[in-house]
N, CA, C and O atoms as a Tinker XYZ file with bonds, in Angstrom:
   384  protein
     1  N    -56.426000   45.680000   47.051000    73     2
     2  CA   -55.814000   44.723000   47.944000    64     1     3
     3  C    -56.406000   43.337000   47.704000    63     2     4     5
     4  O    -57.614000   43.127000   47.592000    81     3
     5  N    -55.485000   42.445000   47.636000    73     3     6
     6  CA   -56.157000   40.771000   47.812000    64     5     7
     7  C    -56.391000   39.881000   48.688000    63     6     8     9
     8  O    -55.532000   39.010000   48.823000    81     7
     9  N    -57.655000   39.827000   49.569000    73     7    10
    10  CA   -57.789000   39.293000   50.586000    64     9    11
    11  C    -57.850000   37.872000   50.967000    63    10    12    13
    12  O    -58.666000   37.462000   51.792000    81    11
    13  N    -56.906000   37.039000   50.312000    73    11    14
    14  CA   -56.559000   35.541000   50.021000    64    13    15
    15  C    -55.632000   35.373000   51.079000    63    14    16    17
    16  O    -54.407000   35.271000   51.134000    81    15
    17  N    -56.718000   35.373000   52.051000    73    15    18
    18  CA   -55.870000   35.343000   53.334000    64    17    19
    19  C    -55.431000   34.135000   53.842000    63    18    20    21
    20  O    -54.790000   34.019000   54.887000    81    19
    21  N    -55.917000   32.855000   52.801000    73    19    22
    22  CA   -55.549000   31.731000   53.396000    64    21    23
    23  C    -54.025000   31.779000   52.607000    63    22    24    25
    24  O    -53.196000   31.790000   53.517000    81    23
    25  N    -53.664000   31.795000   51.929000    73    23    26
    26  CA   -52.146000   32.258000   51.309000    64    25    27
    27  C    -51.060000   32.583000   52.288000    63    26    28    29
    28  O    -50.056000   31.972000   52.655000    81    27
    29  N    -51.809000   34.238000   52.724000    73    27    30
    30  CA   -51.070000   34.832000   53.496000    64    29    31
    31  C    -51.019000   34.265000   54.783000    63    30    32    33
    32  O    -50.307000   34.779000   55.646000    81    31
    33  N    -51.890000   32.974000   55.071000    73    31    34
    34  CA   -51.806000   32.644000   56.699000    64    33    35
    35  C    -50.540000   31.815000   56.025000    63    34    36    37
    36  O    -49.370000   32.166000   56.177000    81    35
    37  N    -50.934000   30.715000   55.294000    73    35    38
    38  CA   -49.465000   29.958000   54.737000    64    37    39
    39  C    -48.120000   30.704000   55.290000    63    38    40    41
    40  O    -47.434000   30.401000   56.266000    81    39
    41  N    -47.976000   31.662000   54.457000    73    39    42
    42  CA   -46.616000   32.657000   54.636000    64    41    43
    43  C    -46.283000   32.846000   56.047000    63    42    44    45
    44  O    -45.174000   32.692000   56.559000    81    43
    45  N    -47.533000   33.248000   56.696000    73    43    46
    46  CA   -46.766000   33.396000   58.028000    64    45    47
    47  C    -46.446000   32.475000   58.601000    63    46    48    49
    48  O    -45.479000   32.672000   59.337000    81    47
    49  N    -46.937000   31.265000   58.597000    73    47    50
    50  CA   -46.408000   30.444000   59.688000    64    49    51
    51  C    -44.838000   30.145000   58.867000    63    50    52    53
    52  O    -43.849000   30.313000   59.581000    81    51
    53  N    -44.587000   29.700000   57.363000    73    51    54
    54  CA   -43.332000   29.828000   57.473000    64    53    55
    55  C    -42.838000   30.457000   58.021000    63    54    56    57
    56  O    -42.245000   29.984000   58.990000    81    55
    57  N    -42.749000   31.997000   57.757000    73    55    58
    58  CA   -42.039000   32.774000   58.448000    64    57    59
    59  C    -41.929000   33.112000   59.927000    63    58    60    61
    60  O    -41.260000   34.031000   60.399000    81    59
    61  N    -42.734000   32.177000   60.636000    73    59    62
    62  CA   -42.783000   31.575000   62.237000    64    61    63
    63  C    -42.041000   30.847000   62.765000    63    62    64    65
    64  O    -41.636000   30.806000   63.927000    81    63
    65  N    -41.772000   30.036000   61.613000    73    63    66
    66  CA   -40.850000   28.829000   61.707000    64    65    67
    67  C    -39.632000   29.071000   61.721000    63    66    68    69
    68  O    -38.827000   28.410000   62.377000    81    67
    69  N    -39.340000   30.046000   61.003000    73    67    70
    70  CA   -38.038000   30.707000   60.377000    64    69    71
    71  C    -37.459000   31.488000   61.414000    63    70    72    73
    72  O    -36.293000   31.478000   61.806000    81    71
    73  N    -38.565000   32.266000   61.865000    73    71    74
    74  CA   -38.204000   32.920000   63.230000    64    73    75
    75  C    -37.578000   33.057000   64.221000    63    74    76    77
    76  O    -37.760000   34.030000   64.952000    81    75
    77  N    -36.491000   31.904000   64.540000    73    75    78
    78  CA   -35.424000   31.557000   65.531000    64    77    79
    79  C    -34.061000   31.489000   65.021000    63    78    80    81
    80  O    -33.788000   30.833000   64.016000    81    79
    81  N    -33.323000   32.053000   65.591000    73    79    82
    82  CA   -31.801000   31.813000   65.268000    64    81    83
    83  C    -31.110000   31.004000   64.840000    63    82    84    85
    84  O    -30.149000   31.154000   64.085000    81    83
    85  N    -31.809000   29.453000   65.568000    73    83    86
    86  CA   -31.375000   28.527000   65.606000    64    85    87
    87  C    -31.842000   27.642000   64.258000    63    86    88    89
    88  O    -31.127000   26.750000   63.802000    81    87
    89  N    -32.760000   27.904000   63.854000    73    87    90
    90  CA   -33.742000   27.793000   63.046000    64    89    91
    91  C    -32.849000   27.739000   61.641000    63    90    92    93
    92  O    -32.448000   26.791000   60.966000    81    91
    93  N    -32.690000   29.498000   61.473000    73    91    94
    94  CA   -32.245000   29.991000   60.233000    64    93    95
    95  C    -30.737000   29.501000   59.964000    63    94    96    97
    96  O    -30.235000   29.179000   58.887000    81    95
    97  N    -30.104000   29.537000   61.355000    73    95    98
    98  CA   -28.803000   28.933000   61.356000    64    97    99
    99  C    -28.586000   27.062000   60.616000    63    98   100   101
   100  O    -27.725000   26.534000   59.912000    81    99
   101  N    -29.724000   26.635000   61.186000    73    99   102
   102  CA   -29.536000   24.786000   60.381000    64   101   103
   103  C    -30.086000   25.302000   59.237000    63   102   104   105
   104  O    -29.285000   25.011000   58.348000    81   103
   105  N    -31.279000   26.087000   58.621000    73   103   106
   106  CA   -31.114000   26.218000   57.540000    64   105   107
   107  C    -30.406000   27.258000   56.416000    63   106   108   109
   108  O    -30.609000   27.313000   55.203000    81   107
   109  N    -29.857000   27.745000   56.926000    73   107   110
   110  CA   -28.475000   28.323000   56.188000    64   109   111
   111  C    -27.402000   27.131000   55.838000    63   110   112   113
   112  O    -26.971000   26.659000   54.785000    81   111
   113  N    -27.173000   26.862000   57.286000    73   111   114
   114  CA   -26.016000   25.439000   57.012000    64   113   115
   115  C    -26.184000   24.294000   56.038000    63   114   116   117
   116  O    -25.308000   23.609000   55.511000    81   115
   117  N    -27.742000   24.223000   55.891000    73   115   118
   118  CA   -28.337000   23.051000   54.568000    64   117   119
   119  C    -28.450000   23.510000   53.435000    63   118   120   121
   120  O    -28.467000   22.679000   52.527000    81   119
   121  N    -28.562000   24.914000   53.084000    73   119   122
   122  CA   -28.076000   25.587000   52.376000    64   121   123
   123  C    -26.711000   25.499000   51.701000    63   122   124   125
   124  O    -26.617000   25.510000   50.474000    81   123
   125  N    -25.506000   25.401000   52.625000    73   123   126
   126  CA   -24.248000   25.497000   52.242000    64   125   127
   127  C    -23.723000   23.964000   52.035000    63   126   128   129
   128  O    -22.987000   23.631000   51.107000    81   127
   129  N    -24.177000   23.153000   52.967000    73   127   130
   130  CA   -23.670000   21.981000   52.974000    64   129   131
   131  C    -24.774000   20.997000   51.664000    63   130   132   133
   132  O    -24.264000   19.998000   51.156000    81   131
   133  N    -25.856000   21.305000   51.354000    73   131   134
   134  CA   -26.707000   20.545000   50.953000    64   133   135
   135  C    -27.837000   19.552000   51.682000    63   134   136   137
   136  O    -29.066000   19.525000   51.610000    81   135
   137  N    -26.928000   18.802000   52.367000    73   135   138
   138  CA   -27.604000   17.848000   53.747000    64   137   139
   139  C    -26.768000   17.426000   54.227000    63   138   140   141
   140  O    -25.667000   17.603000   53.705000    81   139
   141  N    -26.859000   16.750000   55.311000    73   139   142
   142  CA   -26.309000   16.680000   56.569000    64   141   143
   143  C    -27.610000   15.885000   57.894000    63   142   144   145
   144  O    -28.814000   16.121000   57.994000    81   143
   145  N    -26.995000   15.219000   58.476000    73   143   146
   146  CA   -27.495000   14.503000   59.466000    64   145   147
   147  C    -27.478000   15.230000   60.817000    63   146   148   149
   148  O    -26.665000   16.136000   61.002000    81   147
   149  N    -28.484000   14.804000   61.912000    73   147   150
   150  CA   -28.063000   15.535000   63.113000    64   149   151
   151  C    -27.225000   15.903000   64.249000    63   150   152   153
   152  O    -27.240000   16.823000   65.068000    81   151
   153  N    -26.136000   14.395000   63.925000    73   151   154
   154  CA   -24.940000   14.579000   64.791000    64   153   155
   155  C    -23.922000   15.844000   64.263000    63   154   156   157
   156  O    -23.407000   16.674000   65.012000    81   155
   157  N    -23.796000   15.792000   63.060000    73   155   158
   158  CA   -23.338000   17.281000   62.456000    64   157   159
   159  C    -23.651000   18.419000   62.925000    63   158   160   161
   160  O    -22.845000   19.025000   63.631000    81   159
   161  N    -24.420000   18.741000   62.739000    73   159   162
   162  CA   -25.500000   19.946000   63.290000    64   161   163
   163  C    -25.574000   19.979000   64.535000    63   162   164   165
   164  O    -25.649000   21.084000   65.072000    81   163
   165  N    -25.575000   18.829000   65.304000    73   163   166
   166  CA   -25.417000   19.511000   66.484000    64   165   167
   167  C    -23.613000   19.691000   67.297000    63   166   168   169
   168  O    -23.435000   20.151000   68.425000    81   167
   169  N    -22.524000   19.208000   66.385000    73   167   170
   170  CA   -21.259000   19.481000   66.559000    64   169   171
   171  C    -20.822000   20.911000   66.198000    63   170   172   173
   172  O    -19.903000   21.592000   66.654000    81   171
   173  N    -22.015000   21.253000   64.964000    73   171   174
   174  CA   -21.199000   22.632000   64.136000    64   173   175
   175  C    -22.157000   23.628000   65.588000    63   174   176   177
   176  O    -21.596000   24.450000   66.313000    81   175
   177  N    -23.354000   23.319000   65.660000    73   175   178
   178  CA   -23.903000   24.838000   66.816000    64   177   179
   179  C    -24.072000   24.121000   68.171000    63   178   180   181
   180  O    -25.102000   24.409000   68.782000    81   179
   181  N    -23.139000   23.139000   68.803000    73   179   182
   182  CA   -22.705000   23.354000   69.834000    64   181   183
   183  C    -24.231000   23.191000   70.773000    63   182   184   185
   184  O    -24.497000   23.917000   71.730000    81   183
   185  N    -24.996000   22.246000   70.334000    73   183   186
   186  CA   -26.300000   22.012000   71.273000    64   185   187
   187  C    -26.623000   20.850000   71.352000    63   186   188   189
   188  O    -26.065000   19.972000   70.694000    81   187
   189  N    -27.717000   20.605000   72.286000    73   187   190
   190  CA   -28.035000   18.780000   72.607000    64   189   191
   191  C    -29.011000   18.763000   71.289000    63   190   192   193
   192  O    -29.826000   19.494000   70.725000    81   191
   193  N    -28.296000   17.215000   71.128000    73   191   194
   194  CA   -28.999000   16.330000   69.935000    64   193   195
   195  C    -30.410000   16.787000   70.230000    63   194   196   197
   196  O    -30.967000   17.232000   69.227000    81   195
   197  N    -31.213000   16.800000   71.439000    73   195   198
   198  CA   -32.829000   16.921000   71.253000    64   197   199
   199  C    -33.171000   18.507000   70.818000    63   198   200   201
   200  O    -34.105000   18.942000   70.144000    81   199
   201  N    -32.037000   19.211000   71.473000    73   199   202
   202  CA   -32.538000   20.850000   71.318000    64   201   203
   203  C    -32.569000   20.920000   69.626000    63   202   204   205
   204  O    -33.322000   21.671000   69.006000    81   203
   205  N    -31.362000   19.761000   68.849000    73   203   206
   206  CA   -31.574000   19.910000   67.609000    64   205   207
   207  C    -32.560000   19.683000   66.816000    63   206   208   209
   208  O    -33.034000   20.314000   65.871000    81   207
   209  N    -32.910000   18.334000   67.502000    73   207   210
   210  CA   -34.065000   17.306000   66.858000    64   209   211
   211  C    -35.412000   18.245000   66.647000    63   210   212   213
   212  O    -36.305000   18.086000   65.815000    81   211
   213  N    -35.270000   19.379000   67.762000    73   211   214
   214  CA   -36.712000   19.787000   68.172000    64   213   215
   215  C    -36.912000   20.915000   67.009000    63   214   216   217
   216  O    -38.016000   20.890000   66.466000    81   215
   217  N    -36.230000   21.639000   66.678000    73   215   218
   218  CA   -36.120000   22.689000   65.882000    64   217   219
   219  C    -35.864000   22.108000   64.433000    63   218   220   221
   220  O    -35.792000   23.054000   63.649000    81   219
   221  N    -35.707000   20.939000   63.820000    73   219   222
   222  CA   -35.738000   19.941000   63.398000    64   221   223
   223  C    -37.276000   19.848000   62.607000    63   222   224   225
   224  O    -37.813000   20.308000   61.599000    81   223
   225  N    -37.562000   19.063000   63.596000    73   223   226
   226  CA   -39.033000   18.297000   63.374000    64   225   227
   227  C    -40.170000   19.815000   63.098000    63   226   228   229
   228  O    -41.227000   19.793000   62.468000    81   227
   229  N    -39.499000   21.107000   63.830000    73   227   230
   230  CA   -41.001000   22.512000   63.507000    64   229   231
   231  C    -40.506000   22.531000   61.948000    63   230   232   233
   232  O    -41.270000   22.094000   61.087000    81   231
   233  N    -39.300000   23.010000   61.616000    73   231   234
   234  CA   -38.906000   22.529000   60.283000    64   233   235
   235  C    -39.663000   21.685000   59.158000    63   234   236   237
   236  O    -39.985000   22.148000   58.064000    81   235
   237  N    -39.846000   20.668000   59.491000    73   235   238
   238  CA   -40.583000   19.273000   58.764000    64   237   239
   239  C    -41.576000   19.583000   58.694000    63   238   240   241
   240  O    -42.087000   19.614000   57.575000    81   239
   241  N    -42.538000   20.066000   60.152000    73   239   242
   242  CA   -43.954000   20.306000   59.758000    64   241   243
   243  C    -44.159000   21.178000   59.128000    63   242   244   245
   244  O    -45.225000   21.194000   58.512000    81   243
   245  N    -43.062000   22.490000   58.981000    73   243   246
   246  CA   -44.026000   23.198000   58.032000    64   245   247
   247  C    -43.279000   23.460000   56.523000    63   246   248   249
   248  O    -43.158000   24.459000   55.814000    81   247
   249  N    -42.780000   21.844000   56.386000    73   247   250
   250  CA   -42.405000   21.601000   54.813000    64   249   251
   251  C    -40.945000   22.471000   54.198000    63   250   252   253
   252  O    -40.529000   22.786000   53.084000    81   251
   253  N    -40.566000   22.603000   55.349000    73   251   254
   254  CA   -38.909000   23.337000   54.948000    64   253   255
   255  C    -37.720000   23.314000   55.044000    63   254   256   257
   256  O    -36.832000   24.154000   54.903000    81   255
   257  N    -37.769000   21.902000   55.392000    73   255   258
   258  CA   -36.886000   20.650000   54.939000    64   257   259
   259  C    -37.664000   19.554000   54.856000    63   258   260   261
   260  O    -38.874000   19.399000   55.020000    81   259
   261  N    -36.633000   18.685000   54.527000    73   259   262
   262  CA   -37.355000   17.261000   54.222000    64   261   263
   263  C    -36.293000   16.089000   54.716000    63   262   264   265
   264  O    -35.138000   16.198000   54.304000    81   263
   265  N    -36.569000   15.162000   55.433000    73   263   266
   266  CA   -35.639000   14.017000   55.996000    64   265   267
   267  C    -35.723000   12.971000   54.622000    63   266   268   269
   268  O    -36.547000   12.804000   53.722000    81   267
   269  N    -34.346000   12.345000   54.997000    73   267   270
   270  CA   -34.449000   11.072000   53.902000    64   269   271
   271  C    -33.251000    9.963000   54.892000    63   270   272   273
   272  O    -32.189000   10.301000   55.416000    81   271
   273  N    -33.764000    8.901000   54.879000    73   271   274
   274  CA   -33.190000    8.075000   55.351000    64   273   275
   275  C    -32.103000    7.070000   54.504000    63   274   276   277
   276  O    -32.282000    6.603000   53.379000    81   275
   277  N    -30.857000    6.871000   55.443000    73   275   278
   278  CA   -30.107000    5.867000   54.445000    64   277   279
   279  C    -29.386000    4.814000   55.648000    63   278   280   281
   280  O    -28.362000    5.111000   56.262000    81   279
   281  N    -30.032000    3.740000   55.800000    73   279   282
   282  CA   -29.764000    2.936000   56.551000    64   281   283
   283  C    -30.184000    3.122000   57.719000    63   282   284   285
   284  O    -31.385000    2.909000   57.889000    81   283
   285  N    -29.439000    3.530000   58.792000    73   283   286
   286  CA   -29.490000    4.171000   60.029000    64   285   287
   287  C    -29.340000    5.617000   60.578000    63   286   288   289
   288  O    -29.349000    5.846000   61.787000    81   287
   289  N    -29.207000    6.537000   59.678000    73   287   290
   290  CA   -28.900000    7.881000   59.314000    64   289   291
   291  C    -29.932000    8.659000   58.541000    63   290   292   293
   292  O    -30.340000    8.264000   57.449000    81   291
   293  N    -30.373000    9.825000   59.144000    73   291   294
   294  CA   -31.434000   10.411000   58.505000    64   293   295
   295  C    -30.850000   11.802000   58.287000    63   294   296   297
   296  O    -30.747000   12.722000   59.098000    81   295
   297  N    -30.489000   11.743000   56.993000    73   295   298
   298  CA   -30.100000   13.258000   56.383000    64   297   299
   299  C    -31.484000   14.495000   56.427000    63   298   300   301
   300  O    -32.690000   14.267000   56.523000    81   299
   301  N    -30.969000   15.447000   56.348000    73   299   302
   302  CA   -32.250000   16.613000   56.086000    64   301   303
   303  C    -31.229000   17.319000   54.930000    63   302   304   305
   304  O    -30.007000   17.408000   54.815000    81   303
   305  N    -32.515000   17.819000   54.053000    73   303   306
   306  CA   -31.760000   18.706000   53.219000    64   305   307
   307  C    -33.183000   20.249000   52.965000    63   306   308   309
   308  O    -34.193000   20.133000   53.660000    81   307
   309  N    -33.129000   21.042000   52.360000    73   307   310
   310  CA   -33.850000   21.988000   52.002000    64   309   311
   311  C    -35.309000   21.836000   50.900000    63   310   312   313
   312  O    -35.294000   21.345000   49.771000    81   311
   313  N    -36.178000   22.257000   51.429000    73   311   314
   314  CA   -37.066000   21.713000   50.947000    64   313   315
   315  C    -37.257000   21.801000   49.168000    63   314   316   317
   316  O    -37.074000   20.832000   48.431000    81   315
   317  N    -37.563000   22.845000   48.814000    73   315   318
   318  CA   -37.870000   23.538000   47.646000    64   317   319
   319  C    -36.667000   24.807000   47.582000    63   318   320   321
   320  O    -35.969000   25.129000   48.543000    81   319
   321  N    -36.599000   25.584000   45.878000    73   319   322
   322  CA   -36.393000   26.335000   45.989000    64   321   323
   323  C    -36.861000   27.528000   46.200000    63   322   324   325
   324  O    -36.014000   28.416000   46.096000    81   323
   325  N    -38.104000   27.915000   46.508000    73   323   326
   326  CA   -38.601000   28.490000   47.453000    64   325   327
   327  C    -38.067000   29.458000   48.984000    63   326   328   329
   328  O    -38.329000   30.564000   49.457000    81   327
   329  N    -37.216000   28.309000   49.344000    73   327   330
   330  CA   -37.005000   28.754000   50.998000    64   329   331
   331  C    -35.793000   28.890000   50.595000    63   330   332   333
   332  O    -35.347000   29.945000   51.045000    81   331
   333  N    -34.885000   28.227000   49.839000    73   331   334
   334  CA   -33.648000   28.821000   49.395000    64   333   335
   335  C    -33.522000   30.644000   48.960000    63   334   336   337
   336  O    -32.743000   31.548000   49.264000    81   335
   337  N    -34.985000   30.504000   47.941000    73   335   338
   338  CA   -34.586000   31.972000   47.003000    64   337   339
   339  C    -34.676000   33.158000   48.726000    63   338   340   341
   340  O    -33.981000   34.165000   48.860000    81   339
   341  N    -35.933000   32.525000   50.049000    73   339   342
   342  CA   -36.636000   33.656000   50.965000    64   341   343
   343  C    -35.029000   33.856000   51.685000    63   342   344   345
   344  O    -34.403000   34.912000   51.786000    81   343
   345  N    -34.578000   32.374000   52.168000    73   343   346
   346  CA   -33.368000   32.857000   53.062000    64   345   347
   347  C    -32.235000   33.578000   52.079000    63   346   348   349
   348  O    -31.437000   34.291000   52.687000    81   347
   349  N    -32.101000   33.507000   50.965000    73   347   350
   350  CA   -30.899000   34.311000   50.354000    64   349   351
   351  C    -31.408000   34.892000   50.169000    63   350   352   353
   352  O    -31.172000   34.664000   48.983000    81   351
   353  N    -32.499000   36.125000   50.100000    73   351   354
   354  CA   -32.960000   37.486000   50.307000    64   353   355
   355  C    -32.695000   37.810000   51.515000    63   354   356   357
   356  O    -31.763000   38.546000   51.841000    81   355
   357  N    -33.661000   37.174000   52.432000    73   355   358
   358  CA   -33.564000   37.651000   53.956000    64   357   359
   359  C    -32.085000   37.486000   54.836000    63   358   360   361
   360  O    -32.053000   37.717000   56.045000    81   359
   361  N    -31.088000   37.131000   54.197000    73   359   362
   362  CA   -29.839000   36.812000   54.751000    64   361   363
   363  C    -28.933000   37.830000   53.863000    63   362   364   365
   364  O    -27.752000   37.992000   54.174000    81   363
   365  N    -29.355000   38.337000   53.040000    73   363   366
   366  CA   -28.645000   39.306000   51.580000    64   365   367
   367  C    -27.390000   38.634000   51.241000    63   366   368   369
   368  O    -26.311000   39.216000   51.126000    81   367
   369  N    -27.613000   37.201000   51.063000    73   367   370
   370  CA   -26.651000   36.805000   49.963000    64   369   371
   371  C    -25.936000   36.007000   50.898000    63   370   372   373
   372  O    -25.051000   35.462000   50.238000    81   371
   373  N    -25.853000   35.655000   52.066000    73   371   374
   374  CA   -25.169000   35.487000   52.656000    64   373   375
   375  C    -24.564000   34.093000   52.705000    63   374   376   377
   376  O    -23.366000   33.864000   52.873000    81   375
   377  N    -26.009000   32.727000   52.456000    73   375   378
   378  CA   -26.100000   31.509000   52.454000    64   377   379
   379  C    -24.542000   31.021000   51.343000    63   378   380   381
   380  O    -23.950000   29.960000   51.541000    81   379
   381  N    -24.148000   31.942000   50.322000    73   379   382
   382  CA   -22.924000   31.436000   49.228000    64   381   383
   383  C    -22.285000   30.811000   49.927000    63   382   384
   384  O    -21.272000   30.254000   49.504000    81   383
């Protein structure tokens, strides 16, 4: 066994992050769409701009998306392919 547990703490908190419905749902959708801003996201799942923002920003901190700004508009898109390859396992294909 390999006890490189600082690794495995890594992993989990992604997978902490990931942990909500709501969560996997914006990142599935950044998945399909590429990026997208938050008035989108919160038209396609039907929630307040902050409930978005908030699930959002746990996102950012733990590096699994990334914001980019263009003018007055702040797109998010997917971080690495990384979280692409975990959610199209853990979704079995589903993100296409």
């Amino acid at each position: 066994m390999d006890n490189n547990f600082k690794a495995y703490e890594e992993a989990a908190e992604i997978l902490k992050a990931l942990a909500h419905p709501v969560r996997l749902c914006i990142v599935r959708g950044l998945m399909q769409k590429r990026e997208c801003n938050v008035s989108y996201m919160q038209e396609c799942l039907d929630l307040p701009q902050s409930t978005v923002s908030q699930h959002l920003q746990k996102l950012r901190g733990m590096g699994i998306v990334v914001a980019e700004r263009s003018g007055l508009e702040v797109n998010y898109r997917i971080a690495n392919e990384k979280i692409k390859r975990l959610i199209t396992v853990l979704l079995e294909g589903e993100t296409s």
